[in-house]
LOROZA-320167 format. One record per residue: x, y, z negated of N, C-alpha, C, O in turn. Coordinates in steps of 0.02 Angstrom, whole numbers, plus 50000, padded with zeros to 5 digits. Layout:
+--------+---------+-------+---------+----------+-------+--------+---------+-------+--------+---------+-------+
: n_east : n_north :  n_up : ca_east : ca_north : ca_up : c_east : c_north :  c_up : o_east : o_north :  o_up :
+--------+---------+-------+---------+----------+-------+--------+---------+-------+--------+---------+-------+
:      X :       Y :     Z :       X :        Y :     Z :      X :       Y :     Z :      X :       Y :     Z :
...
+--------+---------+-------+---------+----------+-------+--------+---------+-------+--------+---------+-------+
END
This chain:
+--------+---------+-------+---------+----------+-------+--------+---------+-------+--------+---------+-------+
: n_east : n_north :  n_up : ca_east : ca_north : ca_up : c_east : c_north :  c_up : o_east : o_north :  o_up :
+--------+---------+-------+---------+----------+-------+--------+---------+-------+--------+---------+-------+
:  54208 :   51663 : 45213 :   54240 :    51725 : 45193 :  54289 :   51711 : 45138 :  54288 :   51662 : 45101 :
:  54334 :   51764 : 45137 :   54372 :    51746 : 45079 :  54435 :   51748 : 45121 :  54432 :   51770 : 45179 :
:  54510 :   51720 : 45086 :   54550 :    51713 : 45111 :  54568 :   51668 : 45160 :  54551 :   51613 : 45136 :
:  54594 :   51658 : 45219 :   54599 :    51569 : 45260 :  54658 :   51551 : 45230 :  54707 :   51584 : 45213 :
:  54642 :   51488 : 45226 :   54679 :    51438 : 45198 :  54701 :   51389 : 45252 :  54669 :   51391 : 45304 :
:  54764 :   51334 : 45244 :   54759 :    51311 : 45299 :  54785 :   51240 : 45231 :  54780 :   51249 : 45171 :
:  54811 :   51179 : 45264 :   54781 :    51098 : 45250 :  54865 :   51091 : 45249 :  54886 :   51123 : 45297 :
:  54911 :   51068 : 45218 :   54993 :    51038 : 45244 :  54967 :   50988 : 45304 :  54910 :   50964 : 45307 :
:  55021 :   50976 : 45352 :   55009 :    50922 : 45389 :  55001 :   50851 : 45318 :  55024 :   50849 : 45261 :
:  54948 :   50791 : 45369 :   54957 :    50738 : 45364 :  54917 :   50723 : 45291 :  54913 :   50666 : 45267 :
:  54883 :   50798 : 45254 :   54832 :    50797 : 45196 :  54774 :   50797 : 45213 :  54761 :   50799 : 45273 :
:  54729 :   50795 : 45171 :   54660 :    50799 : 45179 :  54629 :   50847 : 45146 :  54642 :   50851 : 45086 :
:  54589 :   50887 : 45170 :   54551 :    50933 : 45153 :  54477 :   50917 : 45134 :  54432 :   50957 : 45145 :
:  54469 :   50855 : 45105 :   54407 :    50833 : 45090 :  54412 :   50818 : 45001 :  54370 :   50802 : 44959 :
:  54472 :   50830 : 45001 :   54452 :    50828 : 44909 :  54473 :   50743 : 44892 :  54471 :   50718 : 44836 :
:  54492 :   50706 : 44959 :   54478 :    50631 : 44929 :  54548 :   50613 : 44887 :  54548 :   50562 : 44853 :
:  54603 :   50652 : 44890 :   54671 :    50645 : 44856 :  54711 :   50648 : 44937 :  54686 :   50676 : 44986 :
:  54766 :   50618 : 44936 :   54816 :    50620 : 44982 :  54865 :   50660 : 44976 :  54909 :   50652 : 45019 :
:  54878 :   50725 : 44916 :   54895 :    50768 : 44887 :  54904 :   50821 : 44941 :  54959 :   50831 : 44965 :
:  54850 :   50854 : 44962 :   54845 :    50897 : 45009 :  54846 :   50974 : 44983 :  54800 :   51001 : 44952 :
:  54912 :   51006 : 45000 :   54911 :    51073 : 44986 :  54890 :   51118 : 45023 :  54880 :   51117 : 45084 :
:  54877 :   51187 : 44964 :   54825 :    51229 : 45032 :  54868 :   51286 : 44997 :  54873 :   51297 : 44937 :
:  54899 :   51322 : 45053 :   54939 :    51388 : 45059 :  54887 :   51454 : 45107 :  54852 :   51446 : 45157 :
:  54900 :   51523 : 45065 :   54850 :    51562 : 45107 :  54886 :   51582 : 45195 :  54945 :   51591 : 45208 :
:  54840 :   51582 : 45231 :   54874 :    51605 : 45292 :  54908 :   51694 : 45304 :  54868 :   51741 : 45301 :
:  54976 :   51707 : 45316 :   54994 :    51789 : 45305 :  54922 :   51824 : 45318 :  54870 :   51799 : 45339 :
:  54938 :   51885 : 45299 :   54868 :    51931 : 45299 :  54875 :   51970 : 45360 :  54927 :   51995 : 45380 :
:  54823 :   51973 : 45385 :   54844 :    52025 : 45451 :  54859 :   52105 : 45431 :  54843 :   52122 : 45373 :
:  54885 :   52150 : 45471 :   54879 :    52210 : 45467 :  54903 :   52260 : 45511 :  54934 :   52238 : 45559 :
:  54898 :   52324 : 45508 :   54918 :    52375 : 45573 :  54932 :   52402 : 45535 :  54939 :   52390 : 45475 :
:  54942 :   52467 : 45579 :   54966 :    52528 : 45536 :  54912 :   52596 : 45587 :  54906 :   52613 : 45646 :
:  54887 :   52613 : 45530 :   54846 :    52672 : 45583 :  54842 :   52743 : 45570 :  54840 :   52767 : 45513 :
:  54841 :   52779 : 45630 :   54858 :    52843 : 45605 :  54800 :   52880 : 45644 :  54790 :   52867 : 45703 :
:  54776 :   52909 : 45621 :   54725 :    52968 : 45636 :  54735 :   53044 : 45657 :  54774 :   53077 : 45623 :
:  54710 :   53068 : 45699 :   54697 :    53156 : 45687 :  54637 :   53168 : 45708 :  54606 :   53133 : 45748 :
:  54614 :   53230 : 45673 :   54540 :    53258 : 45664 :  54548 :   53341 : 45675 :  54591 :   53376 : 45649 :
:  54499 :   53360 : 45716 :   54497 :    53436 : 45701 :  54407 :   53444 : 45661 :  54358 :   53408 : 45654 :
:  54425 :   53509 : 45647 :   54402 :    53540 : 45630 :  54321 :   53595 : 45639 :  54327 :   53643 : 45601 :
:  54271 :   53597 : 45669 :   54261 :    53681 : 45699 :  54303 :   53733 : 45669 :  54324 :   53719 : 45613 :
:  54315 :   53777 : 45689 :   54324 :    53830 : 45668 :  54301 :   53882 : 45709 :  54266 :   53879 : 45759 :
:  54330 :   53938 : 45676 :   54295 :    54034 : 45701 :  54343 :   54068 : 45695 :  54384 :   54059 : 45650 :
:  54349 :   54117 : 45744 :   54408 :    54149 : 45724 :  54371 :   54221 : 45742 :  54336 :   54218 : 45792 :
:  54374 :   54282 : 45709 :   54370 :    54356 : 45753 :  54404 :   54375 : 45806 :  54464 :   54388 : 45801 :
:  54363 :   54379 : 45878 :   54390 :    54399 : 45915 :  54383 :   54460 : 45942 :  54410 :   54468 : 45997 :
:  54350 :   54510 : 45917 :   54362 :    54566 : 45942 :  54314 :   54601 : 45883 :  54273 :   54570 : 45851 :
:  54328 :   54673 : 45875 :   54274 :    54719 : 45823 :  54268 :   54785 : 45851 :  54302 :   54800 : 45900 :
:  54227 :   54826 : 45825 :   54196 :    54885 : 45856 :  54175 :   54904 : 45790 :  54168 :   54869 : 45740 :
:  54163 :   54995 : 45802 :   54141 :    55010 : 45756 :  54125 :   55084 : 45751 :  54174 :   55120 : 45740 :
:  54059 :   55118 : 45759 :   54075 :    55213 : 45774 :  54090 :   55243 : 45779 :  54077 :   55284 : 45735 :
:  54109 :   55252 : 45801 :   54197 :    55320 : 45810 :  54235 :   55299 : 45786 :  54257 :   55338 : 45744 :
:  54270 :   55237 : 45788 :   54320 :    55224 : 45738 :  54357 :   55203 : 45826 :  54322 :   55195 : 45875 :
:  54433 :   55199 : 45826 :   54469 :    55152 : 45874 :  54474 :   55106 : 45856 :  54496 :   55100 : 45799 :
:  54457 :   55049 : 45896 :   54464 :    54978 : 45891 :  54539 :   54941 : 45852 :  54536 :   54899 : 45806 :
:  54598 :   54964 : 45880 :   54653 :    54941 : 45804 :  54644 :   54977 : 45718 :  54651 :   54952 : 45662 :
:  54626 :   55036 : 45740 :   54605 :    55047 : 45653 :  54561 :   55010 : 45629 :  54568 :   54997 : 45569 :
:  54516 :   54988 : 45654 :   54452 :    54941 : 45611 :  54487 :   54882 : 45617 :  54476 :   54847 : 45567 :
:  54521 :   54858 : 45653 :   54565 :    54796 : 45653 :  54584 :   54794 : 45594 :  54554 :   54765 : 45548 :
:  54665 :   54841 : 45588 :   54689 :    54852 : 45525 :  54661 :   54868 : 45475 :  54676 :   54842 : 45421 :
:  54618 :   54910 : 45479 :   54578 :    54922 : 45409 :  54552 :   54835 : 45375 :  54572 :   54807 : 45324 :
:  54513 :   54815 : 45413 :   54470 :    54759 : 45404 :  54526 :   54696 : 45394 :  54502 :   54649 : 45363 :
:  54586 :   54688 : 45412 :   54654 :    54640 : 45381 :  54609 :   54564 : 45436 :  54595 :   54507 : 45419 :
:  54599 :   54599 : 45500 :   54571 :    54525 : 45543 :  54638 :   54481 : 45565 :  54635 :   54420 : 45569 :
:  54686 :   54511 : 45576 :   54722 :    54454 : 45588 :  54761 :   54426 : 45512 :  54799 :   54377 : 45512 :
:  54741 :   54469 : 45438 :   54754 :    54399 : 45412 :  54698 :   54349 : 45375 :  54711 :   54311 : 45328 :
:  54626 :   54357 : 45408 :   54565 :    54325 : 45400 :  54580 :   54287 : 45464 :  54539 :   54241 : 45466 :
:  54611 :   54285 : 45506 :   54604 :    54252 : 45572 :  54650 :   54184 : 45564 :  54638 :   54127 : 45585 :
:  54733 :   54220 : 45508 :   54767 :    54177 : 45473 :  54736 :   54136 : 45432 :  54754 :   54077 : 45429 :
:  54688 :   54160 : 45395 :   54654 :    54111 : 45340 :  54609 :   54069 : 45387 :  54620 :   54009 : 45381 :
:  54557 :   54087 : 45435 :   54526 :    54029 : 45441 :  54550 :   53981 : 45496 :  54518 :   53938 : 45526 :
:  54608 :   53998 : 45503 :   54668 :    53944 : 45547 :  54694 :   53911 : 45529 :  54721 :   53866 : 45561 :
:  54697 :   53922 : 45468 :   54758 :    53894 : 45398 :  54716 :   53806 : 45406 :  54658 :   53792 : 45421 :
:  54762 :   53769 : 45393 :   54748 :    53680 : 45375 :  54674 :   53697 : 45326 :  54659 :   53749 : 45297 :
:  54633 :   53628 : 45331 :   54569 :    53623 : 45270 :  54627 :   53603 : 45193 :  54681 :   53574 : 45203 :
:  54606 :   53620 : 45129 :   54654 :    53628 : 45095 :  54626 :   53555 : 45052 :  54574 :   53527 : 45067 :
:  54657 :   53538 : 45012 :   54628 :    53475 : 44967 :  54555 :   53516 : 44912 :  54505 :   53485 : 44894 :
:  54564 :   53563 : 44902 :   54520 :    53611 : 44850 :  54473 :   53609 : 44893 :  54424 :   53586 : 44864 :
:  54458 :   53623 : 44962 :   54425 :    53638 : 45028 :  54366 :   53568 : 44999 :  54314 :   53564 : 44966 :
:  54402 :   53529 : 45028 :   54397 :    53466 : 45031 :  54342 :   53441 : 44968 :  54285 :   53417 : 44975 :
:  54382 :   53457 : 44904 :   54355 :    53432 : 44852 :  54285 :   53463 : 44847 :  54239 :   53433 : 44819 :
:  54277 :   53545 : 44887 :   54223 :    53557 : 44860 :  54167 :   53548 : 44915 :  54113 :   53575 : 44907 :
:  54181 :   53510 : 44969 :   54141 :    53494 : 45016 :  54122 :   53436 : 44988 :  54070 :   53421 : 45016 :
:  54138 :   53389 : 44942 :   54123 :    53334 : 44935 :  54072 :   53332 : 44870 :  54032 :   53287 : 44859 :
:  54084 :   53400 : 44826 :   54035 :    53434 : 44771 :  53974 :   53457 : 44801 :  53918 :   53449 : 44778 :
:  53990 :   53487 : 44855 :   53924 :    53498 : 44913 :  53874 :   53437 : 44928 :  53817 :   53426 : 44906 :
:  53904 :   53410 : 44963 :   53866 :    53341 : 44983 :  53854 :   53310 : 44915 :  53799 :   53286 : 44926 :
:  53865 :   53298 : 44866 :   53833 :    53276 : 44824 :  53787 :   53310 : 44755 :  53764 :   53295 : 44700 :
:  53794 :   53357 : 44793 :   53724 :    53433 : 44764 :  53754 :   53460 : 44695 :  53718 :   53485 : 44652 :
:  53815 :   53454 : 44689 :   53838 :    53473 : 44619 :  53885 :   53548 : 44626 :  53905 :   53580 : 44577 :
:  53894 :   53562 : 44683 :   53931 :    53637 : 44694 :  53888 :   53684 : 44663 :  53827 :   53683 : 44674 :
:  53918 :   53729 : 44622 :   53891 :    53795 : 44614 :  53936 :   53842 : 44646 :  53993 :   53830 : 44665 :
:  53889 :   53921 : 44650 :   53926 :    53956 : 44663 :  53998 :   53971 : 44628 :  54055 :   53977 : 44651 :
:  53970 :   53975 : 44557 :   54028 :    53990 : 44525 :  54088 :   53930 : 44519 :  54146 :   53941 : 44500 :
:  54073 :   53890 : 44532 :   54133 :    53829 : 44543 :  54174 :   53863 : 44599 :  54230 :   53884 : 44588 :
:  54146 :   53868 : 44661 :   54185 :    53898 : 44720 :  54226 :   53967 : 44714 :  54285 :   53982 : 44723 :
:  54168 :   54004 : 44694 :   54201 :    54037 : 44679 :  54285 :   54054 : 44651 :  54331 :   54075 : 44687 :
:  54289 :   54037 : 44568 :   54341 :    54007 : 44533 :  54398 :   53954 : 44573 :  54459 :   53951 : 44563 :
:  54360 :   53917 : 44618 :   54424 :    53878 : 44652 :  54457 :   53933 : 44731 :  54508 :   53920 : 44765 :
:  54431 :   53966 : 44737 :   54436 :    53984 : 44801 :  54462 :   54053 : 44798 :  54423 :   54095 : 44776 :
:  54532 :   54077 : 44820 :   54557 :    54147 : 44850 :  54511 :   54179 : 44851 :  54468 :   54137 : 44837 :
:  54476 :   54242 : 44860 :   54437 :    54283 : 44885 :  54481 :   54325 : 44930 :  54542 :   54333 : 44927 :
:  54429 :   54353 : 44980 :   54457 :    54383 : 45035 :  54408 :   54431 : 45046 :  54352 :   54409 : 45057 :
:  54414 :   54497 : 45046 :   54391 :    54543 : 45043 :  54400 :   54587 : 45114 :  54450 :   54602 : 45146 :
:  54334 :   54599 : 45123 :   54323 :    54655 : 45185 :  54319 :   54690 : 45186 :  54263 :   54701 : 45210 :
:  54357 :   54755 : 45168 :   54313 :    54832 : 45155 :  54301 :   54868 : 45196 :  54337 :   54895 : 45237 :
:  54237 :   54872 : 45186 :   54197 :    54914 : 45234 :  54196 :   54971 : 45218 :  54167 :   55012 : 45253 :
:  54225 :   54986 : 45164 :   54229 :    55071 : 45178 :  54153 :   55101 : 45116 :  54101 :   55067 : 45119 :
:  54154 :   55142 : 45082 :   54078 :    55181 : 45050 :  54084 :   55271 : 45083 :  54131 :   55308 : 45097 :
:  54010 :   55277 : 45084 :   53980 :    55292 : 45111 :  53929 :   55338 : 45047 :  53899 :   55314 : 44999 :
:  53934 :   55412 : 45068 :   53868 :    55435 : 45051 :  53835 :   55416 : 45032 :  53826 :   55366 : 45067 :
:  53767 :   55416 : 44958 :   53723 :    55395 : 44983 :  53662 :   55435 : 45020 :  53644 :   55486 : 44992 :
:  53633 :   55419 : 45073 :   53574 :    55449 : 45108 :  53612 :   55462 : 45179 :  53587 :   55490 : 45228 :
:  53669 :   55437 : 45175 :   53705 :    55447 : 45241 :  53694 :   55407 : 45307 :  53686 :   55347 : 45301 :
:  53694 :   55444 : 45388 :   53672 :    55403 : 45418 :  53698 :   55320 : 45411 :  53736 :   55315 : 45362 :
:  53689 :   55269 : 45438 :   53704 :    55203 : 45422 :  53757 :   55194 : 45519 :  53746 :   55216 : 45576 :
:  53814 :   55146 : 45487 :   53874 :    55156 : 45541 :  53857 :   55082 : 45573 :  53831 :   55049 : 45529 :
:  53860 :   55054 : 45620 :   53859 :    54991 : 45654 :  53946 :   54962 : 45647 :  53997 :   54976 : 45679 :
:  53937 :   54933 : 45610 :   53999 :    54873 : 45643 :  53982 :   54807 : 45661 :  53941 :   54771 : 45634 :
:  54034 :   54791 : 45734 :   54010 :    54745 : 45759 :  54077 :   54699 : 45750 :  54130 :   54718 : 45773 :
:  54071 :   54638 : 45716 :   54120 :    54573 : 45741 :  54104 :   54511 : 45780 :  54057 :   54472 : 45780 :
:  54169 :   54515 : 45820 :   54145 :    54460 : 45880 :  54144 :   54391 : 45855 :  54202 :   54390 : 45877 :
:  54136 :   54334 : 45831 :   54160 :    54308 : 45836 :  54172 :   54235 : 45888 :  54126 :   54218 : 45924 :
:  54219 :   54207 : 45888 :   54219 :    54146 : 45923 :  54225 :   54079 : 45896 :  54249 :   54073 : 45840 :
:  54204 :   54015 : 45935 :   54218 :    53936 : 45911 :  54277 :   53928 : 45936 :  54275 :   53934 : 45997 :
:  54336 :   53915 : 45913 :   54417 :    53917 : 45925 :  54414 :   53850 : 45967 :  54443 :   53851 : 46021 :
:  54382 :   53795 : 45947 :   54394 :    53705 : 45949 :  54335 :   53695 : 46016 :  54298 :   53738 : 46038 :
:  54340 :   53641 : 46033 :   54315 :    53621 : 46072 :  54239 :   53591 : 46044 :  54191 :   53588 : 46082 :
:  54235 :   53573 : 45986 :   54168 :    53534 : 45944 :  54115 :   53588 : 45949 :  54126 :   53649 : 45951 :
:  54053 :   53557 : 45950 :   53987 :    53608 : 45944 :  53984 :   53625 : 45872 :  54004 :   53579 : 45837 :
:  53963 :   53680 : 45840 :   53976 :    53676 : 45790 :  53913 :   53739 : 45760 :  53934 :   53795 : 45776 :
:  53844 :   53743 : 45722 :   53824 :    53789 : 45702 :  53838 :   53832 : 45654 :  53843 :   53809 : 45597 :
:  53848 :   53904 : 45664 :   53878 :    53940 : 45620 :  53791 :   53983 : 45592 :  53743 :   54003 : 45625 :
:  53805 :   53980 : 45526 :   53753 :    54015 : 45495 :  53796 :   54081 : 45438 :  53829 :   54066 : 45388 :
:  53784 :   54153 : 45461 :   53800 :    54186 : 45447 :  53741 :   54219 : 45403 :  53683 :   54214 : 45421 :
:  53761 :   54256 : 45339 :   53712 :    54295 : 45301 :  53703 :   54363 : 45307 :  53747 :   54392 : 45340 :
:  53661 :   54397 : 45284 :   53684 :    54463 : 45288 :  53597 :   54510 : 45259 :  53543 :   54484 : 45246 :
:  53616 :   54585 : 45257 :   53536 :    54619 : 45228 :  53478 :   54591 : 45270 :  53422 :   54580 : 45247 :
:  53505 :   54573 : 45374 :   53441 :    54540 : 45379 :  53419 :   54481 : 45370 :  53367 :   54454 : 45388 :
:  53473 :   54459 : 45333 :   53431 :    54374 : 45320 :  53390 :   54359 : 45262 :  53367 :   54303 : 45251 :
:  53380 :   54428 : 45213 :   53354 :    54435 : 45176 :  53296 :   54482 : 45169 :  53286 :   54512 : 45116 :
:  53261 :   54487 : 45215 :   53188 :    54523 : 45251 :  53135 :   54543 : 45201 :  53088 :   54507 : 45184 :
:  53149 :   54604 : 45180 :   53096 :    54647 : 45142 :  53112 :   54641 : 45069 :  53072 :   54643 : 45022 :
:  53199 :   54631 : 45070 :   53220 :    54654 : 45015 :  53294 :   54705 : 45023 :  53339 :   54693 : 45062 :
:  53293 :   54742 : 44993 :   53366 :    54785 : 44976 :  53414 :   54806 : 44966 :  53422 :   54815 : 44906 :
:  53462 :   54823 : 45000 :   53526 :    54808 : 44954 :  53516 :   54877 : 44902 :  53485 :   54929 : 44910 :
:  53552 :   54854 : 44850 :   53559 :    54881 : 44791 :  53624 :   54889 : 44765 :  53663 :   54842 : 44777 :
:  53653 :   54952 : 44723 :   53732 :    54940 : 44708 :  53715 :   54910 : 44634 :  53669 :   54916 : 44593 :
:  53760 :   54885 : 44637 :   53773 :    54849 : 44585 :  53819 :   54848 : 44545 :  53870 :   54838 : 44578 :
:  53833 :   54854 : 44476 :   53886 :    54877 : 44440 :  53860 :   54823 : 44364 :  53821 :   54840 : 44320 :
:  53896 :   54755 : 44371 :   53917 :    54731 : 44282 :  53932 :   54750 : 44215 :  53992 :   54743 : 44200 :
:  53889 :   54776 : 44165 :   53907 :    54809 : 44132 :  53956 :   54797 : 44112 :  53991 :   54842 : 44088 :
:  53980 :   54719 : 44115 :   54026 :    54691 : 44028 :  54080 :   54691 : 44080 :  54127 :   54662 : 44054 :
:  54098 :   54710 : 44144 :   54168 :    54688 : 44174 :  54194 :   54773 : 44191 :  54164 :   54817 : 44221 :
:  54245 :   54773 : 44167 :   54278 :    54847 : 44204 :  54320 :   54832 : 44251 :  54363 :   54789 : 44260 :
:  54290 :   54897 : 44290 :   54307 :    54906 : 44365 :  54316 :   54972 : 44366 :  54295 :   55016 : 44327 :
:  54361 :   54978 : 44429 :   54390 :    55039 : 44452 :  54320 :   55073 : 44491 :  54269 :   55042 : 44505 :
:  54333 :   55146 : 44505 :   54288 :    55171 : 44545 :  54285 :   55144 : 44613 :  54233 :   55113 : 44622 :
:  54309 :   55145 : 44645 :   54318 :    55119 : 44716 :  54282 :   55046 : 44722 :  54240 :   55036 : 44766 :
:  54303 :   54992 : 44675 :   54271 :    54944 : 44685 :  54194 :   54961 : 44667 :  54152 :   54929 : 44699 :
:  54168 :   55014 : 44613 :   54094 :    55025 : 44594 :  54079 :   55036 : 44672 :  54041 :   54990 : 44686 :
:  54089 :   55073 : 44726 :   54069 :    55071 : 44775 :  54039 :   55049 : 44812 :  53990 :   55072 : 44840 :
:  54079 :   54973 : 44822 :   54071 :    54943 : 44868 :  54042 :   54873 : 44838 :  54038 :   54824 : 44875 :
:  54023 :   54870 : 44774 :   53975 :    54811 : 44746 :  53914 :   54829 : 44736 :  53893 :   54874 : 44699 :
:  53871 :   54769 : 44790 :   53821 :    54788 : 44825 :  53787 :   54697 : 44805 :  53819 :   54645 : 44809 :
:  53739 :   54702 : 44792 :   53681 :    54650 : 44781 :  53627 :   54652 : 44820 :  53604 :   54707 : 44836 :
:  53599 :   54596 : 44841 :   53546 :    54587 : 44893 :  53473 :   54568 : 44842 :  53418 :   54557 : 44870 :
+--------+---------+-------+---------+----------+-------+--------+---------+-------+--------+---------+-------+
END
């Protein structure tokens, strides 16, 4: 191992003299280029109680969530997948690095009947890919609760719709 070396003609490579020079042999190399996808998800269709299907569209801004999770993986993306895998991500790191993108669902009465919305979604790519989604039932025999920060001011509208599990 190591670099190859090669002998001048008519020297010796035994060390005995003969004044034998040793030059490295060129280095090999290519040039390589890669492409990789991704999984991804995109929304493909929504529903929602009496609502028509383009208003909950538009309301809900799916085609520009459909833009975002189409968009390239970003270097920030990246960096914090690599904070992941090495168990050092917090929420609040992501948080702070990351756009937020907001869904509004709209508030509601409270004691009011409860509305179904449904989003479709789909695997865009060809890769198998498990999607783990959260939500009040993944949190079984606990509540949502509104929730309001004392020390941060907020508008009414947002008091609404901040909701803790």
């Amino acid at each position: 191992s190591g670099p190859a070396a090669t002998a001048a003609a008519g020297g010796d490579c035994g060390g005995g003299g003969g004044g034998a020079e040793l030059r490295l042999a060129p280095g090999a190399s290519c040039v390589v280029r890669a492409e990789c996808t991704f999984p991804a998800v995109r929304v493909s269709d929504v529903y929602m109680d009496g609502v028509a299907k383009h208003v909950v569209w538009d309301a809900l801004g799916i085609a520009e969530l459909n833009a975002e999770l189409a968009a390239q993986v970003s270097d920030v993306e990246l960096r914090l997948d690599e904070m992941e895998n090495a168990g050092t991500l917090t929420p609040e790191a992501a948080r702070c690095a990351l756009r937020p993108y907001t869904l509004d669902f709209g508030a509601r009465a409270a004691g009011s009947a409860p509305v179904t919305l449904c989003l479709e979604l789909c695997a865009c790519t060809g890769l198998p890919a498990v999607w783990e989604l959260g939500g009040a039932d993944a949190h079984a025999g606990m509540e949502l609760e509104n929730w309001v920060e004392p020390g941060r001011p907020r508008d009414d509208d947002e008091k609404l719709r901040d909701f803790i599990v």
